[in-house]
C-alpha positions in Angstrom: 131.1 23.0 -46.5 129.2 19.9 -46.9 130.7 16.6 -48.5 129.5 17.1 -52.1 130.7 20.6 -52.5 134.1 19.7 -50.8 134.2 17.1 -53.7 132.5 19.0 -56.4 135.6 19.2 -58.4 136.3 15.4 -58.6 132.8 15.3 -60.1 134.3 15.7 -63.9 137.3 13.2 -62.8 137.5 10.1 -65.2 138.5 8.5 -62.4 136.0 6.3 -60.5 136.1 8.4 -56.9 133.6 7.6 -54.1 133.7 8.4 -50.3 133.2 5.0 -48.2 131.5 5.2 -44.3 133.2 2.3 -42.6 131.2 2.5 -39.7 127.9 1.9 -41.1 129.0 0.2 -44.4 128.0 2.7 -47.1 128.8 4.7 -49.6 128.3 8.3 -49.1 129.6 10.5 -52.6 130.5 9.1 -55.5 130.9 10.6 -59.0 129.7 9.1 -62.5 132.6 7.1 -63.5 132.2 5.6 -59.7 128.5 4.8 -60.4 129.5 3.2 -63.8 132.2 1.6 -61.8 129.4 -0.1 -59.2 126.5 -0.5 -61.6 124.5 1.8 -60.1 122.0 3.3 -62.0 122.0 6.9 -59.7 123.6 8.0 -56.8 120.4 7.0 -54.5 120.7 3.6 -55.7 124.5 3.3 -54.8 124.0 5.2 -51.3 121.2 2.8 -50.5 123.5 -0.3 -51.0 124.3 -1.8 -47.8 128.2 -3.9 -47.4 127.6 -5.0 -43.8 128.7 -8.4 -44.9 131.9 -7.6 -46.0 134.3 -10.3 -44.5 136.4 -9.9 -40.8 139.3 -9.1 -42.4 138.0 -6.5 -45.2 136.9 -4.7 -42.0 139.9 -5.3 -40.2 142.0 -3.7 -43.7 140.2 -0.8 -43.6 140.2 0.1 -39.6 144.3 -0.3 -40.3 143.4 2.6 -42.8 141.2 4.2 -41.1 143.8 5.3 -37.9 146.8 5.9 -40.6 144.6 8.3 -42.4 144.5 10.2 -39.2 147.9 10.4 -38.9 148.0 12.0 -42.5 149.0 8.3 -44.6 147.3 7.3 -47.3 147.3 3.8 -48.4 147.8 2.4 -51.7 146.8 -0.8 -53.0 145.6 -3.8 -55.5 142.2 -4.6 -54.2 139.5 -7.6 -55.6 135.8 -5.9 -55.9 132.6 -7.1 -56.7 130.2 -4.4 -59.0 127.1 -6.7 -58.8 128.8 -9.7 -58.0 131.4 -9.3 -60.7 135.4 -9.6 -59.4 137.4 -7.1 -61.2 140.8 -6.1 -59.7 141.9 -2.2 -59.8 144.7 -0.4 -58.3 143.1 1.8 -55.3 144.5 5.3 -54.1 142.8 5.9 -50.4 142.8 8.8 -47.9 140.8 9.4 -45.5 138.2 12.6 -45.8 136.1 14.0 -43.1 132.0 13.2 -43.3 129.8 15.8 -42.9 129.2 15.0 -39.3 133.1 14.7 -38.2 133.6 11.4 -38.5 136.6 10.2 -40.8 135.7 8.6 -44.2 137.5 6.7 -46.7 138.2 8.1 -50.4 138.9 5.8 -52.9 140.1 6.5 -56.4 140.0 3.3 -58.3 142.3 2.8 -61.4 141.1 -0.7 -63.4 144.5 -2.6 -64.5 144.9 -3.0 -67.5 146.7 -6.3 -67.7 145.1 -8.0 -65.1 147.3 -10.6 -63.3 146.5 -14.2 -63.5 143.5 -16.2 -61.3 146.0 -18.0 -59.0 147.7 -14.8 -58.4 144.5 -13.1 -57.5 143.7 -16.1 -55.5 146.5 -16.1 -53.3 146.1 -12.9 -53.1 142.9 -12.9 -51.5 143.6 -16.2 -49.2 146.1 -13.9 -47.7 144.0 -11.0 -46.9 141.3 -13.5 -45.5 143.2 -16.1 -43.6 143.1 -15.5 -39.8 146.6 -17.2 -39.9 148.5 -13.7 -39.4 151.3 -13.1 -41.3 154.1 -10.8 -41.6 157.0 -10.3 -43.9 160.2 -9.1 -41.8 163.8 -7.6 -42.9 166.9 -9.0 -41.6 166.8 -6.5 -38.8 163.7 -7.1 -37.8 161.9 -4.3 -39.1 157.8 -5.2 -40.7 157.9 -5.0 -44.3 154.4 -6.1 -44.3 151.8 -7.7 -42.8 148.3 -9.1 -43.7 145.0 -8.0 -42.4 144.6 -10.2 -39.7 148.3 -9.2 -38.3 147.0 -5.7 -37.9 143.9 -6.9 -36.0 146.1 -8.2 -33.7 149.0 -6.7 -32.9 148.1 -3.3 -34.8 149.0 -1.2 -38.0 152.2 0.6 -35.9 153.3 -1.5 -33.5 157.1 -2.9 -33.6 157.4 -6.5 -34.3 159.6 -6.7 -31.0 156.4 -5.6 -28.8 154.4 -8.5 -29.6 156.3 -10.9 -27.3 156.1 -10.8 -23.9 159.8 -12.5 -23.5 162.1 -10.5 -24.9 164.4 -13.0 -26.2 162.3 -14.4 -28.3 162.5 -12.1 -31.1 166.4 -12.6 -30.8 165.9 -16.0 -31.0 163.8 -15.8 -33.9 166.3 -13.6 -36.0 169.4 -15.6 -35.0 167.6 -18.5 -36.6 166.6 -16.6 -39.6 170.5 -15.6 -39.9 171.8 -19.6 -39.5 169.0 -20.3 -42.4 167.1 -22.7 -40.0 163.4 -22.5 -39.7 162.1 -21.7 -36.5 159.1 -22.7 -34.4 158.2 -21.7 -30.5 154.6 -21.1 -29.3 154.9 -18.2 -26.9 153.1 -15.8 -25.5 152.2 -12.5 -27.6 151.0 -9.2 -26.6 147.9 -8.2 -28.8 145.0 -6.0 -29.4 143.4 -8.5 -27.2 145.3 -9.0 -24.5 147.9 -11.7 -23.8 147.4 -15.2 -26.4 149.0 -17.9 -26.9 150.5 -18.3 -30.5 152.5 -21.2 -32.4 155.0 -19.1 -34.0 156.8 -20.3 -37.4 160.0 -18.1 -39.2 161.5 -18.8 -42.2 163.5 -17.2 -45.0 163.0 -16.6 -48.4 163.7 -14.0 -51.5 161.3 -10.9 -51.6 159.9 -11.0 -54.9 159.6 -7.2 -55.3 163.5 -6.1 -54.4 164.7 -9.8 -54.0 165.7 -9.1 -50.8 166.3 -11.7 -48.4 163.1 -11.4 -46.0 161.1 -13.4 -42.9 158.2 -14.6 -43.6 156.8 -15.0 -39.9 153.2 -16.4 -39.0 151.3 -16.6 -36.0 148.6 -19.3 -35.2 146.2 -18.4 -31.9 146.2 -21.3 -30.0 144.9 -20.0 -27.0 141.9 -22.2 -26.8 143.6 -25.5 -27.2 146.2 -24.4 -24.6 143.0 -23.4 -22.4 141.5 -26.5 -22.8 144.7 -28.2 -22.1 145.1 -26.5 -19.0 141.3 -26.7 -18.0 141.9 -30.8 -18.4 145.1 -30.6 -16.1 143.6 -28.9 -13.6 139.9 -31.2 -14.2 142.2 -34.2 -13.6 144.4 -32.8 -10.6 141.2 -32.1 -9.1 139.6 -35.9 -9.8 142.7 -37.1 -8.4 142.1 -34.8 -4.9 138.3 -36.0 -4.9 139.4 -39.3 -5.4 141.7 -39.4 -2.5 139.8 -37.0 -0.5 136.9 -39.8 -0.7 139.5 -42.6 0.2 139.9 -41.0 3.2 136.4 -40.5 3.9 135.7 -44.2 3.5 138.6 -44.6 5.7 137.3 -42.8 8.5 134.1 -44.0 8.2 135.7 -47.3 8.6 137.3 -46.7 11.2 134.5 -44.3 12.9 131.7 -47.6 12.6 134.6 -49.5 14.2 135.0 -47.3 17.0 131.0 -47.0 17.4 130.2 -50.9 16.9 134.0 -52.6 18.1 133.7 -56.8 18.6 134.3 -57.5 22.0 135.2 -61.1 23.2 133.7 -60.9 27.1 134.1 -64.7 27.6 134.9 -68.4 25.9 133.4 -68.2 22.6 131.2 -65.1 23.4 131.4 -61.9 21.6 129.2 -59.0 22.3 128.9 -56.0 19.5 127.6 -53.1 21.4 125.8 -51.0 18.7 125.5 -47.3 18.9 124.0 -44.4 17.1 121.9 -45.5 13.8 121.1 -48.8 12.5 120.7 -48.2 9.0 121.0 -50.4 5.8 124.1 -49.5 4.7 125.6 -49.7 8.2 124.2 -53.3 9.2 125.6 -54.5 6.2 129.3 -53.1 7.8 128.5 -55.0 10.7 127.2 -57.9 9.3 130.4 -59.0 7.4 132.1 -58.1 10.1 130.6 -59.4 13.0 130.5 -62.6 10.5 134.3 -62.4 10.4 134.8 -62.4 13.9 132.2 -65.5 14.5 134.6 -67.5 12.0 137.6 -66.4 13.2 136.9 -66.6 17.0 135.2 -69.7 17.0 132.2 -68.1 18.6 129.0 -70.0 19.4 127.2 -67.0 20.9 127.4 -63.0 20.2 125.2 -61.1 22.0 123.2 -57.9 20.0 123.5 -54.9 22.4 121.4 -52.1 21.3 121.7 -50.2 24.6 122.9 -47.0 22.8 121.6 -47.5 19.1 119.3 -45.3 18.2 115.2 -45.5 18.5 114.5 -48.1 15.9 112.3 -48.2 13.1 110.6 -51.5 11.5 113.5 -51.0 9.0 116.0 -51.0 11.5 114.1 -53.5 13.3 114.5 -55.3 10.3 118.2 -55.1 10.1 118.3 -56.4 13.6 116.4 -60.0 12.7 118.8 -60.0 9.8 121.8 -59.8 11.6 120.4 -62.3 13.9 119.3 -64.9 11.1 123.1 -64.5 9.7 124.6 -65.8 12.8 122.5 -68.4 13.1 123.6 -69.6 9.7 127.2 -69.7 11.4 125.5 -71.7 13.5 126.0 -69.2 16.5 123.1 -68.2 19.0 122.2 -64.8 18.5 121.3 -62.6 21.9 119.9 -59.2 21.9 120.1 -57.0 25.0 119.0 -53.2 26.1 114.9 -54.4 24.9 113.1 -51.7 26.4 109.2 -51.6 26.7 109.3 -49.2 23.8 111.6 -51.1 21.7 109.3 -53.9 22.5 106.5 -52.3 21.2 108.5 -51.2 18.2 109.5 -54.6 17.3 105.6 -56.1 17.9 104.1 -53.1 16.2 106.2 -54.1 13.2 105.7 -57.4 12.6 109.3 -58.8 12.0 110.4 -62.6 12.9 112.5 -62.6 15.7 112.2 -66.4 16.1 115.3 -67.7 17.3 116.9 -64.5 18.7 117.4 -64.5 22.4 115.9 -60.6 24.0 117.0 -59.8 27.2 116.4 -56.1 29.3 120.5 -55.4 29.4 123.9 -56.7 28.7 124.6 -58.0 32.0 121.7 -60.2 31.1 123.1 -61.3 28.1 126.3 -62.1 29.5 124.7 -64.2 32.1 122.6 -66.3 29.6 125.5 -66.5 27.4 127.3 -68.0 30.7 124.6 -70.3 31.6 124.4 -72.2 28.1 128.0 -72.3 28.4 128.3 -74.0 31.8 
């Protein structure tokens, strides 16, 4: 049998009855107190309405319904709607129906209250089904008494309060300080619909206003994400802190390395020769110029002697760096000599033009010691 002739005999019901599909947000049967109920002109006009943008937790409400109405619950409860815009609370009696094409719908009988409880209490109502702060009311053992919509998204309609934490002495804790009358506050990690989060929890106790009952009132607040980004900042900094010192040791070596390639030797009275090997680049000559400026000072030397036997071929760049090390130790007032010219260094340094003036060549760095002896002598 189709929907409407399942339903045929709630059509004379003076109760406002329709048949909601939750999963594409419309209404599917509905008799005339319903239509009155919506202000809908005709049943077209009520089917065509579309409630996509009901709220995360309205949806979340009714999925909770949706899997106990499988089970063979119904639900009953004081619901806010909105007939055109219009709040008007009612009483709702909901079990679930099958659609026409298997699927499990909702039907809702609606019973308008007479004496309609006050704005704030409507109000709070509402906050509490709407919040995403979840929240659950607990008896002295332990066991859910209830729980707002966004509890059920997370943790689920059935689930035992005790299987949301992933320690098992938390919830022991929780009801031991419930018992002592202290208010009690952990974050911990929970087990939801989700997966592991990461949830401030706070517990307190207080009358139940409906059996005045000594109850928990419990809520969680997901603070996954600011513990993620904590974490992500730790580990940002540990890592910074490894860079830095992974680059300290870098410049170490490299220290040490242009030390080894370029070491100040002293080969006679007031002579020091600084045998330069592999490239001659900016950043390197200015290394060797404070240090072979350092050793001038400190040796007393009058002559250091350039040996570019095993640099590299030089550019005019390098060439460059070669008459500025040079005019630097002349300012020490030191004679500059530079040994291993080859022809094609030679050409190298014509072809690019750079003052030499005042910088002794020689072929080798036996020359250089030997004209570094002879100006001595």
């Amino acid at each position: 049998m189709k929907l409407h002739e399942r339903l045929a005999v709630l059509e004379c019901s003076p109760v406002p009855t329709w048949v909601f599909d939750l999963d594409f947000f419309r209404q599917r049967w509905a008799n005339k107190p319903a239509l009155e109920l919506w202000r809908a002109a005709t049943p077209e006009e009520l089917y065509a309405r579309d409630y996509s943008d009901m709220s995360a937790s309205t949806r979340a409400r009714m999925r909770g319904y949706i899997e106990g109405f499988r089970s063979g619950r119904a639900a009953e409860e004081e619901w806010t709607l909105y007939p055109k815009g219009e709040p008007q609370t009612m009483k709702l009696f909901m079990t679930g129906v099958p659609l026409d094409d298997g699927r499990t719908g909702v039907l809702i009988q609606a019973f308008v209250k007479e004496n309609a409880p006050s704005p704030d209490l409507v109000r709070s109502i509402e906050a509490l089904r709407h919040t995403s702060v979840m929240v659950t009311l607990l008896d002295m053992e332990g066991t859910i008494v209830l729980q707002n919509p966004a509890a059920q998204h997370a943790f689920g309609v059935d689930a035992p309060f005790r299987a949301r934490f992933s320690e098992e002495d938390v919830p022991d804790a929780l009801l031991a300080a419930a018992l002592a009358g202290e208010v009690f506050s952990l974050e911990a990690a929970v087990q939801t619909e989700a997966g592991e989060r990461w949830h401030v929890i706070e517990a307190r106790t207080l009358p139940d206003p409906a059996t005045g009952n000594t109850v928990i009132l419990v809520h969680h607040t997901d603070e996954t994400a600011r513990r993620g980004a904590e974490r992500r900042a730790a580990e940002e900094g540990r890592l910074a802190e490894e860079l830095r010192g992974t680059l300290a040791l870098v410049e170490r070596q490299k220290q040490e390395i242009l030390a080894l390639s370029a070491p100040v030797l002293e080969v006679s009275s007031r002579t020091i020769a600084l045998p330069i090997i592999g490239a001659l680049d900016p950043a390197r000559a200015a290394e060797l110029e404070g240090r072979i400026l350092a050793a001038v000072s400190a040796r007393g030397a009058e002559r250091v002697i350039l040996d570019l036997t095993g640099a590299d071929a030089l550019t005019a760049e390098t060439a460059e760096q070669v008459a500025r090390l040079g005019h630097a130790i002349r300012l020490l007032g030191a004679k500059p000599i530079a040994t291993g010219i080859t022809s094609k260094l030679a050409r190298t340094l014509i072809h690019a033009n750079v003052d030499l003036g005042g910088i002794l060549l020689l072929r080798s760095l036996r020359d250089g010691i030997e004209a570094a002896r002879r100006e001595r002598t």
